[in-house]
C-alpha positions as CSV (number, residue, x, y, z in Angstrom):
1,X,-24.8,202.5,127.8
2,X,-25.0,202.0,131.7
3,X,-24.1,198.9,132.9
4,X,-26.8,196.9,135.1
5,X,-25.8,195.6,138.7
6,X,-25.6,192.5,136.9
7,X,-22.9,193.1,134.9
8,X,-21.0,194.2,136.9
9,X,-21.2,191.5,139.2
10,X,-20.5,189.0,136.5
11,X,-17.5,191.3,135.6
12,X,-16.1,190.8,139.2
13,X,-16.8,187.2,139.5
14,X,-13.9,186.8,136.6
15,X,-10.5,187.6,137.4
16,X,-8.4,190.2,135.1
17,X,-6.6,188.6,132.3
18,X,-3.2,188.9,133.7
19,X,-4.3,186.9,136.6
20,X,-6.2,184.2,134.7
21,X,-3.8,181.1,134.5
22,X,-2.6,179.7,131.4
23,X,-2.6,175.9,131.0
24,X,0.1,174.0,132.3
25,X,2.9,172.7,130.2
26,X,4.9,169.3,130.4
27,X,6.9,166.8,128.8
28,X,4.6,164.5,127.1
29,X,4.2,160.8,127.5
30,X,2.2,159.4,125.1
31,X,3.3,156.5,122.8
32,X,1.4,155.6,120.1
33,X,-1.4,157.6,118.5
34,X,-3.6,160.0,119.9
35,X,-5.5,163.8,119.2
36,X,-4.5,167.0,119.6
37,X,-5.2,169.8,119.1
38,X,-1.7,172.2,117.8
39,X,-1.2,175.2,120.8
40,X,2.9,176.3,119.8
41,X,5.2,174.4,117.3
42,X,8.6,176.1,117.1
43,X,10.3,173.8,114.6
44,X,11.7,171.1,116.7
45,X,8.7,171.2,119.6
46,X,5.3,170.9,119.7
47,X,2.8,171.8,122.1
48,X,-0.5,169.8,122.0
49,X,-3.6,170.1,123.8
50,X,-4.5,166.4,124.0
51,X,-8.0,165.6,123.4
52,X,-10.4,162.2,123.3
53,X,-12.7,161.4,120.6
54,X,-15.2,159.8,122.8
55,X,-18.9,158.1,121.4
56,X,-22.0,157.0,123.6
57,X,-21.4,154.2,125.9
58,X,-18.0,154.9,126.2
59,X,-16.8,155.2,129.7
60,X,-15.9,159.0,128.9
61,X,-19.4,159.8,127.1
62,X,-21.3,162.9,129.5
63,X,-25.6,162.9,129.1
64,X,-24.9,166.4,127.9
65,X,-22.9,165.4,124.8
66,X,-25.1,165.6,121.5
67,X,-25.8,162.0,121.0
68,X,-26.7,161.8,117.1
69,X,-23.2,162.9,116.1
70,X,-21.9,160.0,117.0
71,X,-19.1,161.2,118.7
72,X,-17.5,164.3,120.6
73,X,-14.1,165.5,120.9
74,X,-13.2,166.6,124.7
75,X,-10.3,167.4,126.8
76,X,-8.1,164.3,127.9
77,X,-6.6,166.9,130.4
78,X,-6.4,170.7,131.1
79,X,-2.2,169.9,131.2
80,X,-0.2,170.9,127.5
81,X,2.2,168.4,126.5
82,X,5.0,169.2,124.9
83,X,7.2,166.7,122.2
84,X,10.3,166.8,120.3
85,X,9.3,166.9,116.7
86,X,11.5,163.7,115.2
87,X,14.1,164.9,112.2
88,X,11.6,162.5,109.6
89,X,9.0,163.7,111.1
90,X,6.0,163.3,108.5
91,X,3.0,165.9,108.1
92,X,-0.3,165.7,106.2
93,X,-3.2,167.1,105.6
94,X,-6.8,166.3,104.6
95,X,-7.6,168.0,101.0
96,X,-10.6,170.1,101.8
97,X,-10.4,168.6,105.6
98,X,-11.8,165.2,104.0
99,X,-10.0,163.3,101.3
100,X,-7.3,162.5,100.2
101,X,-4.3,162.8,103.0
102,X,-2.1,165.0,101.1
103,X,1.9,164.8,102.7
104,X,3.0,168.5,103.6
105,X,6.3,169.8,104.3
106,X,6.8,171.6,107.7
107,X,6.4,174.9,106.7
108,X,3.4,174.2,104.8
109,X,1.7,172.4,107.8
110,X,2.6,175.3,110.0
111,X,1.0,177.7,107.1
112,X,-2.4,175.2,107.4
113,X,-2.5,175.5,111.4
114,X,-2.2,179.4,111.4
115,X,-4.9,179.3,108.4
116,X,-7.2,177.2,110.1
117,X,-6.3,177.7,114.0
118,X,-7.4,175.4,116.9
119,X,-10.3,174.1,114.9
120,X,-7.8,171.5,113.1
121,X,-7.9,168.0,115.3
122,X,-4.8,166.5,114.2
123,X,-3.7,162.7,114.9
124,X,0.3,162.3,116.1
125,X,2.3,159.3,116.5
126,X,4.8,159.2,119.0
127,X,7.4,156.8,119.6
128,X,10.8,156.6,121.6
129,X,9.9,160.1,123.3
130,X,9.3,162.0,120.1
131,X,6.4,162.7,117.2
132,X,7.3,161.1,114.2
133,X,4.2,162.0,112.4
134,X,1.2,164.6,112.6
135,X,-1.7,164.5,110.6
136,X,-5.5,166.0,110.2
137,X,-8.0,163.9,111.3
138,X,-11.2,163.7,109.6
139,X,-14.3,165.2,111.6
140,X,-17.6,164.3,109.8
């Protein structure tokens, strides 16, 4: 199929993979809660893609965000954290990504996230530096 002008402009405008930058990576901060989304886990580290759950008249909220859902998940930052997973650290998982929170082992949770991918939005609680826990959170 011959390719238009177009196309090949578009093609041009977008620089070759290799040259596209991945996302940076640092030490996380956060205490408390907050949402992720998994990138790496590698038994004792996680890599999380921290994202807000943000609802109309929030500070956050953007005209373009579908409004009758209630809510929409978006980037907190284009940076990757990364965390020390703590030894206790506590896993679970939403039975048919609703009800009830089921506790997983590790294994098993990093079974669910290669089943299910980036469309998980977890929950993880950090304290003292590390996660302690990690868990599904429910999306209507």
């Amino acid at each position: 199929k011959p390719s238009s002008e177009s196309d090949e402009q578009r093609e041009s405008e977008q620089p070759p993979p290799e040259q596209q930058q991945e996302p940076q990576i640092t030490e996380g901060t956060q205490e408390g809660t907050f949402k992720g989304f998994v990138v790496a886990a590698d038994g004792r580290t996680i890599i999380i893609d921290e994202q807000k759950w943000v609802q109309p008249g929030d500070e956050d909220w953007k005209d373009e965000y579908y409004i009758h859902s209630g809510f929409e998940v978006v980037d907190a930052s284009d940076i990757h954290a990364s965390y020390p997973l703590s030894e206790n650290c506590k896993f679970y998982y939403l039975e048919d990504h609703w009800y009830p929170q089921v506790e997983i082992t590790y294994e098993e949770f990093i079974n669910y996230q290669e089943e299910h991918g980036e469309n998980v939005l977890w929950y993880f609680e950090a304290k003292d530096g590390e996660i302690v826990e990690v868990g599904e959170n429910y999306r209507p």
